[in-house]
N, C-alpha and C positions, 0 to 999 in steps of 0.2 A: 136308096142307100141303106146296106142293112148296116149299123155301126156296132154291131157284134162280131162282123167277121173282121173288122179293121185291127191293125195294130195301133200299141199307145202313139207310134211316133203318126202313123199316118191320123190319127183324131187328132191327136196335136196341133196338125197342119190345118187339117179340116175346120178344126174350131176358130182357130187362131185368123185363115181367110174366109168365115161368114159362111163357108158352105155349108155347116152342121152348127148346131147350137149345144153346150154342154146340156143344157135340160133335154135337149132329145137323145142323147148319148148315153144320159144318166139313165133315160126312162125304157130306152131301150133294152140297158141291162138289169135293169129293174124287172122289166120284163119276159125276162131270157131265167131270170131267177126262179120267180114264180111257176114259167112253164116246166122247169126242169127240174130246181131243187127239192120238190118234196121227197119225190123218187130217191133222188142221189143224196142230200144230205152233207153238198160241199161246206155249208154256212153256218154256223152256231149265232151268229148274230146277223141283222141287216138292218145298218140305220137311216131306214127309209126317209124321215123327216129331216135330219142331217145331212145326206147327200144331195137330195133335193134343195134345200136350201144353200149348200155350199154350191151346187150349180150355177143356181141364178145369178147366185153375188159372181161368179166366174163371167157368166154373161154380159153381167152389167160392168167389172169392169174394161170389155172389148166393149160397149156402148161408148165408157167413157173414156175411151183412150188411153187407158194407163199400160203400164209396162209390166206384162206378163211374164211367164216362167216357163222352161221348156216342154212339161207334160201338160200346159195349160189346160185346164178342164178334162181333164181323164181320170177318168176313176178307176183304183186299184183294190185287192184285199188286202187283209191281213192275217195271217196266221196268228191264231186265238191264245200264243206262247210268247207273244210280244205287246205290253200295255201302249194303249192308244188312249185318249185324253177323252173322257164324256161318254166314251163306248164301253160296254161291259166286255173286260177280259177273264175268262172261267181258266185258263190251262186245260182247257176240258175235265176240269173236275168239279165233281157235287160240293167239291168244299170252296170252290171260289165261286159257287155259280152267279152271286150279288155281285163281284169286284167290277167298280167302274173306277180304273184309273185318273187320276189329276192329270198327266202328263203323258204327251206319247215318249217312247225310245227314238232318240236321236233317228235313227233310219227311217220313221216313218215321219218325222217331223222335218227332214228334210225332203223328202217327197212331197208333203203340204207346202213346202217353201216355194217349192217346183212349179207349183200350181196344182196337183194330182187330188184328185176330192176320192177320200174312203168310203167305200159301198159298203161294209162291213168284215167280220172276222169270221174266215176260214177253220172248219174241223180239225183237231188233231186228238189225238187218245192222248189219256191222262195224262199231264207230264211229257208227254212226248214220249212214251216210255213201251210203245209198242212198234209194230214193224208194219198194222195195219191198222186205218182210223176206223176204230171203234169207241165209244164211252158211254157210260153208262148215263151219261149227260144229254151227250146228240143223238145215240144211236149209231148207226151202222153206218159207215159212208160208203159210195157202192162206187165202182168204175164205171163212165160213159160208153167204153165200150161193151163193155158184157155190166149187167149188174149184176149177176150171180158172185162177181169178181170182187175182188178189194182193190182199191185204187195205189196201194200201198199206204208207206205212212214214214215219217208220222207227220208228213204236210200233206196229206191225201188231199184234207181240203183243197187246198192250193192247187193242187196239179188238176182236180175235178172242174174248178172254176176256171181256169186257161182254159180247158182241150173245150169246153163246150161256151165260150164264148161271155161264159159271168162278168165277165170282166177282163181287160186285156192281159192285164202282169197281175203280178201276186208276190206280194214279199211273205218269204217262209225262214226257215231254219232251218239248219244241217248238224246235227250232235254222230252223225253214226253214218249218214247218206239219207237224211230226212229231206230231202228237198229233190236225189237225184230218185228216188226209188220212185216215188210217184210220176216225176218226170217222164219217163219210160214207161213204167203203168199204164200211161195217160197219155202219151205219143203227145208230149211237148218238151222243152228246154228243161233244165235246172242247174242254177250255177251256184257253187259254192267258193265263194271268193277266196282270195289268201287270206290265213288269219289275220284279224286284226284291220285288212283294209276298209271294210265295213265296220264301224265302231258295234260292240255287241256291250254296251256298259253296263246293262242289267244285266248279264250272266254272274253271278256269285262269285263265281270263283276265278276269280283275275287272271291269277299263275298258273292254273292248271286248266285252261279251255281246252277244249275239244270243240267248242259249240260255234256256228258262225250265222250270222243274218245271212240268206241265201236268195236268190230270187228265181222264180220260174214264171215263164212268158213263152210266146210260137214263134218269134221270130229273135235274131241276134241281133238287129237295132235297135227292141226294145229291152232285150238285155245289157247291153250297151249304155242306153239313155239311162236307165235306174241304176246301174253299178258307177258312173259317174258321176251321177249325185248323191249317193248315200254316199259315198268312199269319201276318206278324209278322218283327222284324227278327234279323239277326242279324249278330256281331261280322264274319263273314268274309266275308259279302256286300257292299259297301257301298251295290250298288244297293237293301237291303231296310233301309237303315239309317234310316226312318222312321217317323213315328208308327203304330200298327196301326191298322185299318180295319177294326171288327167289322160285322157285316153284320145287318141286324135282321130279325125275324121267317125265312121261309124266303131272305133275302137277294134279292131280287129286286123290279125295280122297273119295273112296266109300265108307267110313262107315258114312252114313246116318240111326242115328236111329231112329226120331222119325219126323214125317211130318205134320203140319195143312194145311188140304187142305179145299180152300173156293171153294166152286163152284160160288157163286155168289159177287166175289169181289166188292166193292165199291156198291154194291144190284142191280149189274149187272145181265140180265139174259142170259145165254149161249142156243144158239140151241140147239135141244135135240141131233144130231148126235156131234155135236163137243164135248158135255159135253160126251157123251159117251165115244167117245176116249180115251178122258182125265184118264176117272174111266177104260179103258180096263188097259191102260198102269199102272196107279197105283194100279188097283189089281195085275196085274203080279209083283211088284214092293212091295206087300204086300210077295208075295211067296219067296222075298230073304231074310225076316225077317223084313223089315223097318215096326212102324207102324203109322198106318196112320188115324190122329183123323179129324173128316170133324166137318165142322164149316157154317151154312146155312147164319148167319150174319157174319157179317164184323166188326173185333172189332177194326179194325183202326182207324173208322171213316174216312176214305180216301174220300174227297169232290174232285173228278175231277174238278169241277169248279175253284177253288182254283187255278189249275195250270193254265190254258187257261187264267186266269187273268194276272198271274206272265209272262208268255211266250208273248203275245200278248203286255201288256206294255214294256218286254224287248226289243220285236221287232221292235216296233213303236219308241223308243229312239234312237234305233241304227242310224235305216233310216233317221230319223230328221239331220243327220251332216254330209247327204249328199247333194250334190248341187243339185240345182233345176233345172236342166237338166236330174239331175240324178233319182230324185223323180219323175219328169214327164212322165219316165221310168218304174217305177214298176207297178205290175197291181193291180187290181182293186181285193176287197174292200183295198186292201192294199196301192195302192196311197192316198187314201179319208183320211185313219187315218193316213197318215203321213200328208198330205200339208195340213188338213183342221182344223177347229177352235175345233173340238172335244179333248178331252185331252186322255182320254180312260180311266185311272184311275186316282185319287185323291191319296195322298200319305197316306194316312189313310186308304184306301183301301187296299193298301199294304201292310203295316203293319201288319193289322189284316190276311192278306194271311201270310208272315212270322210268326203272332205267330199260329197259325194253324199248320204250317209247323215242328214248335218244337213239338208243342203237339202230331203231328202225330209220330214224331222221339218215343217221348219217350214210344210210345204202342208198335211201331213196337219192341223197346228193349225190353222192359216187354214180350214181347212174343218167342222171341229169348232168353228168359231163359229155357224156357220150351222145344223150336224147333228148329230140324236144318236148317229145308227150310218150306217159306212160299209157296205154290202150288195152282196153276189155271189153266186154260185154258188162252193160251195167247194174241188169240183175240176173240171174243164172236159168230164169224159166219163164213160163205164163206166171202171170197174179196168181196168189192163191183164191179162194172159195171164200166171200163176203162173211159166210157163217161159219165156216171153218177156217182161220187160219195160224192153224199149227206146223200145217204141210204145201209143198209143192211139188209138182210132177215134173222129173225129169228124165227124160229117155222113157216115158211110160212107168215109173218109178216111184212112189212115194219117199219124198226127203224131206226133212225137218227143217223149217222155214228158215232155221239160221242160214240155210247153204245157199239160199235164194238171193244174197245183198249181204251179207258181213263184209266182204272184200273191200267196201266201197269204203269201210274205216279207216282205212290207211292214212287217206287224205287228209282227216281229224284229227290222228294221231301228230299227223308229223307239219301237218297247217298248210302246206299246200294247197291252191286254187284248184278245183276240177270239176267237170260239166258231162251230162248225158243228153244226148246229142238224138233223135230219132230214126230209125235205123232200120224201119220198113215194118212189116205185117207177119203174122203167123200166120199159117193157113186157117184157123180159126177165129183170123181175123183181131188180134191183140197185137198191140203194139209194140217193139222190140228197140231193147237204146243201146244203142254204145258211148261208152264211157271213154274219158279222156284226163288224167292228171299232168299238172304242168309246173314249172318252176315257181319256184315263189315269185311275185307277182309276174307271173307269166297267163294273167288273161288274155292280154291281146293274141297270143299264141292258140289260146281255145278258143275265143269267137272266133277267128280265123279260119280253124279246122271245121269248125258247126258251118261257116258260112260256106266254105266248101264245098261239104255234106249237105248244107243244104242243095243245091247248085244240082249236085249230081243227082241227086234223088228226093226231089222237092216233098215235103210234106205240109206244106201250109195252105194247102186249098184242101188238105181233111181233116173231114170233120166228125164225129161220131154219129153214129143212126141216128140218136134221138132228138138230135141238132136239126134234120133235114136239110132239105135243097135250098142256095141260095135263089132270093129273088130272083125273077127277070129282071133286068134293066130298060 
């Protein structure tokens, strides 16, 4: 049994009836780290001594018969932008690179509740504050499938550890499409929940989130299993301060009737092989009855601009209430706009990005009278270039990386759940997602369509080259 290709739910079961032992599970992916990560550079931390020993005790209490938890013995990541308790969390910066937290964030403390033991924290660039994971911390993180490639960002880590087996799930973040970009990069899942129904209580800024606990994993049961047990409210959220929303059976809900698909979100233009995809899988997805009305403009009005304003001012505030050791720390252009005389935005600037923000909320409703999912392609091209990414090539074209994933803000903006989905191969062999947004807590609505999608065009028996062939059995 190789227990790298398994999902969490099916280790779950494994561990749970004596077929598999969490220490073999744990050691497996310990394994899989080793052979792969130097290369790729999914992990900024792995606590080998920790997981190991959180195994055994998992083991011993199926010796001793006590009452387990549904990911019993499965081990997940964590993205290196959320504190976990005794493990060093950096944000991927030189200036946290010592922070070992006291306490996890509720999401990943209720995963330990679960039973789920942590391998370690997942790559992201500084802050989360790029579009592809670099830092001058970890290095470069590279895509499993090309490593010339960037895996996106800023949960590249995450999306690098799924597609190649590090670890089954991975809990990440979504500020902008941080959780779907790699997703797609990396030909696996990524779900960015409604706001609020993941508690995100360490985000700063209460009233004005964009930012969500997001998860990526290869199959919709094990998206499924983790967005059911982190969901639920909590005191220092106030966007999660509502009733819970248990999700029934595998949480997903195939009757999707009726679809607006934009192909060119925000008047975005998609490659013509990635847009292809996009139209293979929803014409076969035409053939289960759904239908599907296409829309060449954008009636959101969704100004990507708008966000990069909101996220870059948030950024720059954070950093400011750290010492000036610590500032002298961060890199570059991001030291200049913290230490230096520039302000970055005027508060009338922001404003007018908030009331934008509503305006945008209330078309997206208006149109969610009519739809069940808003549909695109999730990012606009190939990955860009692990060493370069400023640009991506479309239509044979050099475009500035904004055009390749801004669209995906919407979702942020206006708090909406939405998920990128896998969506078949380039001819050069990269992996291509399409995107889905849905009603406010209208998950069950997206695993449904993913499950679908998956159905019609399986992707969970691939793996990336440097993964290899499964065993014989």
């Amino acid at each position: 049994m190789d227990v790298t290709r398994l999902s969490a739910v099916e280790l779950a079961t494994a561990i749970r009836e004596r077929r598999v032992s969490s220490v073999e599970v744990v050691e497996g992916v310990l394994a899989r780290i080793d052979d792969m990560d130097g290369d790729l550079r999914a992990f900024v931390t792995v606590d080998r001594d920790g997981v190991r020993a959180a195994a055994r005790a998992a083991d011993q209490q199926l010796v001793d018969d006590r009452e387990v938890g549904v990911l019993h013995g499965v081990p997940f990541s964590v993205k290196d932008l959320l504190d976990t308790a005794g493990v060093r969390t950096t944000y991927g910066s030189r200036a946290l690179a010592d922070h070992v937290p006291t306490a996890d964030v509720e999401a990943v403390a209720r995963l330990r509740s679960a039973g789920a033991i942590l391998v370690g924290k997942t790559a992201t660039p500084e802050f989360a504050a790029s579009l592809c994971t670099r830092s001058a911390l970890n290095g470069i993180t590279r895509n499993p499938w090309d490593p010339d490639r960037s895996p996106g960002g800023s949960s590249g880590g995450a999306g690098v550890a799924v597609a190649t087996g590090m670890g089954p799930i991975a809990v990440s973040t979504d500020g902008g499409g941080s959780a779907r970009i790699p997703a797609s990069a990396c030909g696996v899942l990524g779900l960015k929940a409604t706001l609020g129904r993941i508690p995100h209580e360490s985000w700063p800024f209460h009233f004005d989130n964009n930012s969500s606990v997001s998860i990526n994993a290869r199959c919709v049961p094990d998206l499924a299993a983790m967005l059911d047990i982190m969901s639920g409210p909590h005191p220092l959220d106030p966007w999660s301060r509502r009733p819970p929303r248990e999700l029934d059976g595998d949480g997903s809900d195939p009757r999707v009737g009726r679809v607006l698909f934009m192909p060119h979100p925000a008047g975005l233009t998609a490659d013509a092989e990635v847009l292809d995809k996009v139209e293979t899988v929803l014409a076969s997805l035409e053939g289960t009855g759904v239908v599907i009305d296409r829309m060449d403009d954008d009636p959101t009005g969704h100004d990507p601009s708008m966000v990069t304003n909101i996220l870059f001012a948030n950024l720059v505030a954070r950093a400011r209430e750290f010492t000036p050791d610590q500032q002298r720390l961060l890199e570059e252009p991001f030291r200049t706009a913290v230490t230096g005389d520039r302000v970055g935005q005027d508060a009338v600037a922001l404003q007018q990005c908030s009331l934008e923000r509503s305006r945008i909320y209330n078309r997206v409703e208006d149109l969610f009278t009519r739809y069940d999912l808003i549909v695109s392609p999730t990012v606009m091209a190939e990955p860009p270039l692990a060493d370069r990414d400023d640009v991506v090539v479309v239509d044979g074209r050099e475009v500035p990386l904004m055009r390749w994933w801004s669209h995906l803000s919407l979702a942020n903006m206006t708090g909406h759940p939405a998920i990128s989905v896998p969506a078949g191969f380039t001819a050069g062999g990269l992996p291509v997602g399409i995107h889905a947004v849905g009603p406010w807590d209208g998950e069950p609505a997206l695993l449904g369509f993913a499950e679908v999608i998956a159905r019609l065009h399986p992707w969970g028996h691939l793996w990336p080259p440097g993964v290899g062939a499964p065993p014989v059995e």
